[in-house]
N, C-alpha and C positions, 0 to 999 in steps of 0.2 A: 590674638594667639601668637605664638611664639616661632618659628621657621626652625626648620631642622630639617639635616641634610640625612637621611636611611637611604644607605646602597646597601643593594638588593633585596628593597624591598617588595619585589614582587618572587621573590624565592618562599621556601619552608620557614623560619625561623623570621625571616623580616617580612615577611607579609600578617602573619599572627602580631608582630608586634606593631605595625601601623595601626592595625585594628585595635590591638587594646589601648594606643593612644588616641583612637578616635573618639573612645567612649566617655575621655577625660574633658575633649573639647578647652586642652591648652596649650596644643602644641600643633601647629601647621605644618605637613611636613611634605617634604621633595622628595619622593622617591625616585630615585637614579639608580638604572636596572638597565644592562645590557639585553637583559633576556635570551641566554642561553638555554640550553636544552631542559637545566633546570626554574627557570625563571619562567613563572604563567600569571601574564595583566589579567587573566580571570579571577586569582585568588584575592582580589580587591575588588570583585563585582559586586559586593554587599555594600560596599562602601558608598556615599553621594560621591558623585562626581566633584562635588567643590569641597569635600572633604581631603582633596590632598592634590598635590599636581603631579604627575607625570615625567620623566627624562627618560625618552631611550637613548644609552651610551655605556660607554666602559670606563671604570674610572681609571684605566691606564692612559686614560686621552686629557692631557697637561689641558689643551684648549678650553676642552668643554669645562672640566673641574673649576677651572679659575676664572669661567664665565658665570657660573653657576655661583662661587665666593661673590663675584661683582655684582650681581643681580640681587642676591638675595641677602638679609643683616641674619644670618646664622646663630642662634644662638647654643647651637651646636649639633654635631657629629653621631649618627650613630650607623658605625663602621662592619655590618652583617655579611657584605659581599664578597664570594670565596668558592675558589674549587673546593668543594667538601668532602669528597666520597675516595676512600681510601683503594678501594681496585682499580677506580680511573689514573686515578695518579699512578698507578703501578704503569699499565698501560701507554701514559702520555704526561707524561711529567713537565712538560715544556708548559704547557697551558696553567700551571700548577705554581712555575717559579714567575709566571709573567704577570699571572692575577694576584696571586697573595703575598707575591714580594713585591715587584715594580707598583703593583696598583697601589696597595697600603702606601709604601713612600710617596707617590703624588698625592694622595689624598694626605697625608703628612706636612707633607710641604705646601702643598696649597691652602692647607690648614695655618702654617704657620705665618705664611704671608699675610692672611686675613689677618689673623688674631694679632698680630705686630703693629697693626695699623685700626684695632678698635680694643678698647678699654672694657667695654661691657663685658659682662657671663660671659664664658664661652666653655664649653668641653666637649671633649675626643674620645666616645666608647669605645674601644676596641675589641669585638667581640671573637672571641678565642675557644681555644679546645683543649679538655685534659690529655688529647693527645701528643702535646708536647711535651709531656712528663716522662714519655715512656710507659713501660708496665709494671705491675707488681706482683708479687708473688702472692702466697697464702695472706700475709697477714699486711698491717700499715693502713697507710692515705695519703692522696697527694696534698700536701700545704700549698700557701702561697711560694713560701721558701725551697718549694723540690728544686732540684736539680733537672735543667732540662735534657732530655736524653730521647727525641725521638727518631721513631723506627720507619717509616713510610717516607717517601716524597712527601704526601699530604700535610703529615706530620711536620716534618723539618720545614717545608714552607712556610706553618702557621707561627713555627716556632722562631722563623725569620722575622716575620710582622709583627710579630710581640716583641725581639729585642729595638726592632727599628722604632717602634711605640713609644719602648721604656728611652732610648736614647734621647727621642727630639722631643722628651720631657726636662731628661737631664739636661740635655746639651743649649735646649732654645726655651727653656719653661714650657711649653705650650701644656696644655693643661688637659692631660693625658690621663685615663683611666683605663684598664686591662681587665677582663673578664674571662675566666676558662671554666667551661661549663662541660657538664658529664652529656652522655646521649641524650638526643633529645628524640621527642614522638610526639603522635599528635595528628590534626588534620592538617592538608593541604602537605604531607609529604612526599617527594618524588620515590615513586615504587623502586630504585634501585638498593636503597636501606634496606636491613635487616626486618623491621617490623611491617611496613605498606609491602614490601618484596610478599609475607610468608601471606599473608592476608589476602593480597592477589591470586597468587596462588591458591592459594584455597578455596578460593571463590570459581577458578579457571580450573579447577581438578589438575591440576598441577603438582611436580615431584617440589619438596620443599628442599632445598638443598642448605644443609648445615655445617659447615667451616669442621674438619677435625673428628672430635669425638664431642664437640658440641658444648665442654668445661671452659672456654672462656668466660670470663664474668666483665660486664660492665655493669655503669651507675646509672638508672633510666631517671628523666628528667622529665614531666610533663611541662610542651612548650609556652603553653600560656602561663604558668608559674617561672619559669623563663625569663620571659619580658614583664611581670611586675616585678622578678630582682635587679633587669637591667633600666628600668624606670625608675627603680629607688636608688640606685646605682649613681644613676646620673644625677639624682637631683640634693642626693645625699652622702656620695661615695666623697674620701680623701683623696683628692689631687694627688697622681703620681703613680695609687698603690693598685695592685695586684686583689680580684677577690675571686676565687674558687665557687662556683653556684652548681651545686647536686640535690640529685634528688632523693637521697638517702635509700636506695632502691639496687641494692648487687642483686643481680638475678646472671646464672647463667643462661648463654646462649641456648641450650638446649629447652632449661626451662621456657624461655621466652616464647618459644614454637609451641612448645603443650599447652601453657599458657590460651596462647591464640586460636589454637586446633580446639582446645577444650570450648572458651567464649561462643565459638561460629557454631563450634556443634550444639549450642542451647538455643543460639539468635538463629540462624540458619543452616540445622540439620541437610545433610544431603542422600540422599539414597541410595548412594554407590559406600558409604560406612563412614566411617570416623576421620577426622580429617588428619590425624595423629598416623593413617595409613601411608600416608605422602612421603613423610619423613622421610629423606636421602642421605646420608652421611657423605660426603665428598672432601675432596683431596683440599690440604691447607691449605689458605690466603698465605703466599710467601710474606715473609716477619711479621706474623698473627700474634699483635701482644695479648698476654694471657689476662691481664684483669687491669680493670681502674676503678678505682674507687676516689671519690674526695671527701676531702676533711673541710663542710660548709658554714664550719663555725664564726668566722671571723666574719661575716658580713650576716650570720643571726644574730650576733653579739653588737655588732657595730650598728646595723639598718634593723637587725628587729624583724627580718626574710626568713618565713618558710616554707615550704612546698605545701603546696594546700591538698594537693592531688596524691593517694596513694598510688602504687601501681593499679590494682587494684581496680581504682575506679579510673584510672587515666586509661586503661585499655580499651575497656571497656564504649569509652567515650569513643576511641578511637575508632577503633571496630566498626562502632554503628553509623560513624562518618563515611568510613569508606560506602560503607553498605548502605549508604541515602545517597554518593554524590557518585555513582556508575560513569555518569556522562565527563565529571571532570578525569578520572583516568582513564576511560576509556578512548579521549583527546588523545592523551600522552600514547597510549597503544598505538592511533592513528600516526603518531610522526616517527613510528619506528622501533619502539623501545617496546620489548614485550617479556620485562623479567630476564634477559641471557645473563649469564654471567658476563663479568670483567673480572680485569686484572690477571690473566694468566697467559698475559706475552712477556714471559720473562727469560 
């Protein structure tokens, strides 16, 4: 099998995707996971033990990263690991420019120092966010070719480790692929998102609390369709370029909460009424972009990717995860975290 480097792979987004490369049996991989607040080694307990090895660290640590290049023959990168969640950043923005800028550059550079001194394969996913686009109004999509223009700490951060990506392709070859993907959902996500958030609650008789008047529109992504565009990505993507991976799915914010309120109330009716009762309106996330959508054609046209999961049925999935796996958020309960808001130390 083949070695490959996934940080944070024990997070939402890289933990699904170890597993669906487990199921391939071609790719051996190191996951390298600091394990923050959001990062839990249970989300790989399905996993055998000799199905993948273990780092706990950060990859802002030059030492370990370039101990880890020496040790193992790479046959490439897949770069998950990242402050993600846009009220924290508001809140604490240092952790935000030290992870997903400093980190991406050493894992850059210590990418490039391998790859300078071995000839074989080698490639650099960089996995990204359409929130470097900015937002959109009524109508449009974002391309590969948008203009970047983002609104958040979060944002601008990610949108720093995409130009640092794109450059030490240009500048040193290193054989660089960029990925910006719409929301993503699914299991194994931490309850401070939009969707684990309303479903917790619902489940806790809890007020749902919704951004605004609830019109923002994003593009939902189910995760496991995810990581088979970032596995054809890798093994099939253009050296260099930029692909857009959505899930064809604009749904407003508002909708998304009926949505969920409706599903429980058929899976798990409650006797105090409708969980659409909860529904809280509250005050805006400071620069709340209004819509994203992507334009996912260039990598159905090119790789032949597409979303297999409607919303539809990916909710639904989701839903009945939470509501089999109580003990894994209920953990997360345990170290503190019980649904509060963030982001409004501004």
């Amino acid at each position: 099998m083949k070695n490959v480097l996934i940080t944070g792979g024990c997070g939402f987004i890289g933990s699904n995707f170890v597993k669906n490369l487990s199921v391939h049996n071609e790719y051996y991989p190191i996951v390298l996971d600091s394990l923050t607040y959001a990062g839990n080694k249970s989300n790989l307990d399905a996993l055998k033990s000799n199905g993948y090895h273990f780092v706990e660290g950060n990859i802002c640590d030059e030492s370990l990263v370039n101990n880890l290049f020496k040790e193992y023959d790479f046959q490439g990168v897949f770069h998950f690991a990242a402050e993600s969640h846009v009220d924290r950043s508001i809140d604490n923005s240092k952790e935000f420019i030290n992870t997903n800028i400093f980190g991406t550059y050493n894992l850059l550079e210590q990418s490039r120092k391998y790859f300078s001194k071995h000839s074989h394969n080698f490639r650099f996913i960089h996995v990204s966010t359409d929130e470097v686009y900015g937002d959109l109004d009524d109508e449009g999509f974002f391309t590969e070719k948008t203009p970047y223009n983002p609104s958040s700490p979060y944002s601008a951060s990610k949108a720093s480790s995409d130009h640092l990506a794109r450059a030490w392709h240009r500048t040193y070859g290193l054989p660089v692929i960029i990925t910006n993907c719409s929301n993503n959902y699914g299991a194994f996500q931490f309850p401070e998102k939009l969707i684990p958030l309303m479903i917790l609650n619902c489940l806790e008789w809890k007020s749902l609390p919704v951004y605004g008047d609830g019109s923002n529109v994003r593009d939902w992504l189910y995760v496991n369709d995810h990581c088979i565009a970032i596995k054809a990505i890798f093994e099939n993507g253009k050296l260099g370029e930029t692909y857009n991976i959505g899930g064809n799915n604009e749904i407003k914010n508002i909708d998304i909460v009926y949505t969920i309120c409706d599903v429980l109330d058929d899976l798990k009716p409650s006797n105090k009424g409708s969980y659409s009762d909860l529904i809280t309106f509250v005050k805006d996330r400071p620069g709340h972009d209004f819509r994203y959508a992507i334009n996912a054609e260039k990598i159905q046209k090119e790789l032949g990717w597409y979303p297999s999961e409607s919303f539809e049925s990916g909710i639904k999935k989701t839903i009945q995860w939470y509501l089999e796996n109580e003990s894994w958020w209920r953990k997360i309960q345990d170290k503190k975290y019980n649904q509060e808001r963030l982001g409004e130390n501004v």
